[in-house]
N, C-alpha and C positions, 0 to 999 in steps of 0.2 A: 765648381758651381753646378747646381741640377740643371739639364736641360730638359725641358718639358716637351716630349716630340706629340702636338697638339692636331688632335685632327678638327676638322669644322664638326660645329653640333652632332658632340660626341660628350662622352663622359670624363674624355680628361678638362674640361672645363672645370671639374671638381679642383682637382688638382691646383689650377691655377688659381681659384678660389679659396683653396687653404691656405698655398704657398702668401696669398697674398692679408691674409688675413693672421699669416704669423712672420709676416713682416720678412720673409728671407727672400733673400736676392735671387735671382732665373731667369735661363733663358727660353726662347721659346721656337722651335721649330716647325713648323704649318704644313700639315697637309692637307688636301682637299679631295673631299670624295667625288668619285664621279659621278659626273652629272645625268650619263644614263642607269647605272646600278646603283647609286648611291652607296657602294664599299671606299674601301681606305682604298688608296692606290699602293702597286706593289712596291712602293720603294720602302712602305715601315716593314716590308720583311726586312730588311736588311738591318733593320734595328734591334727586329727579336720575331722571332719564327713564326710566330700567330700573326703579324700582320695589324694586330689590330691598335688604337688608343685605347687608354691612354699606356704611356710607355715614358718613363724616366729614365736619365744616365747620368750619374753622380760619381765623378771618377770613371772606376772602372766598371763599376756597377752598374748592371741592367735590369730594369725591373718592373715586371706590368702586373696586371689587376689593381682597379680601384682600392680596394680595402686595402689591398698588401702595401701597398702607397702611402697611404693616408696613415698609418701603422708609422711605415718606417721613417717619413719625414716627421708626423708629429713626437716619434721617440728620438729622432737626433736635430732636429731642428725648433722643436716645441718648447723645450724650457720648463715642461708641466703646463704648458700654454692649451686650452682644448683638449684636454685629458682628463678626466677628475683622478683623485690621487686611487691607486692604487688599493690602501687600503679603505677608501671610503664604502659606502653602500653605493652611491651613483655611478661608481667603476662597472659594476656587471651589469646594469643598466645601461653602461654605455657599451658597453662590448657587445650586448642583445643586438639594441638600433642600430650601430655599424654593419653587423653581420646581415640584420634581417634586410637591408635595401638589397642586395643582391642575393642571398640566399633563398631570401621567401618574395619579396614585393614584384620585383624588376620580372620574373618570369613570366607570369598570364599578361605583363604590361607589352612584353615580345611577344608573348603568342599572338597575343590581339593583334602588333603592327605586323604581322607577320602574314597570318591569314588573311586578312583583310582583302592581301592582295590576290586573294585565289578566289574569291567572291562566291560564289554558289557550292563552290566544292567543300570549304570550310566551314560550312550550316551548321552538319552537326556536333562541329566541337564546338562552336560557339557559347550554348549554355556554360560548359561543365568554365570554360576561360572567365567569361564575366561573373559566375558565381567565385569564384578563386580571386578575381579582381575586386570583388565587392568585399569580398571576405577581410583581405588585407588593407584594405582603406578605409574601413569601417574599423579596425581594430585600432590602428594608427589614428583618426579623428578620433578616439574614446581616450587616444593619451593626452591630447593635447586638450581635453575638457576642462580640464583647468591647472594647464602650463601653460607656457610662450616657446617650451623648445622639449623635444624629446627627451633628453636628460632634464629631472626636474630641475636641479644646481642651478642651467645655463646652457648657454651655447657650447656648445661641446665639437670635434670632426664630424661626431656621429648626424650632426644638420647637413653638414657637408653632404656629406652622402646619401642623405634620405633627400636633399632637395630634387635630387635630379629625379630618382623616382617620382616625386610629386611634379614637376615637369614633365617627363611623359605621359602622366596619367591626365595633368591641362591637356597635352596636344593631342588624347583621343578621345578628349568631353569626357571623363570621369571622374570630375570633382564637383560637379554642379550640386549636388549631394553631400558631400560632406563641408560643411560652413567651417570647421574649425583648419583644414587642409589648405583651403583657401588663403584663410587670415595667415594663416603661417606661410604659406608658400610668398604673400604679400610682403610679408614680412623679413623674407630670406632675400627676397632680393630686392628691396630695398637699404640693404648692408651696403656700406661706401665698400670694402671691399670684396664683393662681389660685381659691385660695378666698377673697378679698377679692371677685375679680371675681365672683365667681357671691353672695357675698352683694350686690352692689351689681347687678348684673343679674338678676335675681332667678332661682325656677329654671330647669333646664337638664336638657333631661333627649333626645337627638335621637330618632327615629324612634315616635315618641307623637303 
């Protein structure tokens, strides 16, 4: 059975949100970050070398990064469930939005909480970050112009992934601006399972 080694408001929340939205059985292991740095505490080293969530173990198998995740459960646990078929057109469309929340979105969304805390020091990167933030959330609200999910099809992993992007960007005020991010972000978690998963990982709440 996978276990899900779950840190508080972190990104393997994903995790438990697909697990639970294609119906497979998991456990779930908690850690809590500390309260004065807010890191993982050291004992997910001992899980996998980085330390960090989310991090699964299926068997023998260890295995972190969101994408890599979402990847390898939805190919052995999915059924074609949250995938579009391979040969369709909406395949490489999902491959894009899986890759782009962490490849392109997620990084000026870090800089941002990052700097923030250096306050005077970090001025002058400030432009070049919210232009790069603007950039990608404006591109993203132009897909959803007229869909309900990033893959035109349906709900695809690829929401999985991009929600939490559009959760960090609520928890540092940058979606007051884009209406279509919004409606969808509303939309994503109002899923029965996405709310399973946050009653079984308990709360959830980012940038706290």
């Amino acid at each position: 059975m996978i276990i899900v080694h779950h840190l508080n408001n972190s990104r393997s929340q994903r995790i438990l949100w697909l697990l639970e939205e294609l119906g497979t059985p998991y456990e779930i292991k908690s850690y809590q970050r500390d309260k004065v740095t807010n890191l993982a505490p050291p004992e997910l080293k001992a899980i996998h070398p980085l330390g960090k969530s989310p991090v699964i173990t299926d068997g023998g198998l260890v295995l972190a990064e969101s994408g890599a995740i979402i990847e390898y459960v939805a190919r052995k646990y999915g059924k074609g469930r949250l995938v579009p078929d391979e040969a369709s057109p909406e395949y490489v469309s999902y491959l894009h939005w899986l890759h782009f929340a962490e490849g392109s979105a997620m990084l000026p969304l870090m800089l941002a909480l990052y700097t923030a805390r250096l306050g005077e020091a970090a001025k002058p990167l400030a432009p070049r970050i919210d232009s790069e933030i603007e950039n990608h959330l404006s591109y993203m609200n132009a897909a959803l112009e007229k869909n309900e999910t990033f893959v035109p099809s349906g709900f695809t992993a690829a929401d999985v992934q991009l929600t939490f992007v559009l959760e960090a960007a609520f928890s540092l005020g940058r979606l007051k601006d884009q209406p279509n991010l919004l409606a969808y972000l509303k939309r994503m978690q109002a899923r029965p399972a996405y709310q399973r998963a946050i009653e079984r990982g308990g709360p959830y709440a980012l940038g706290r």
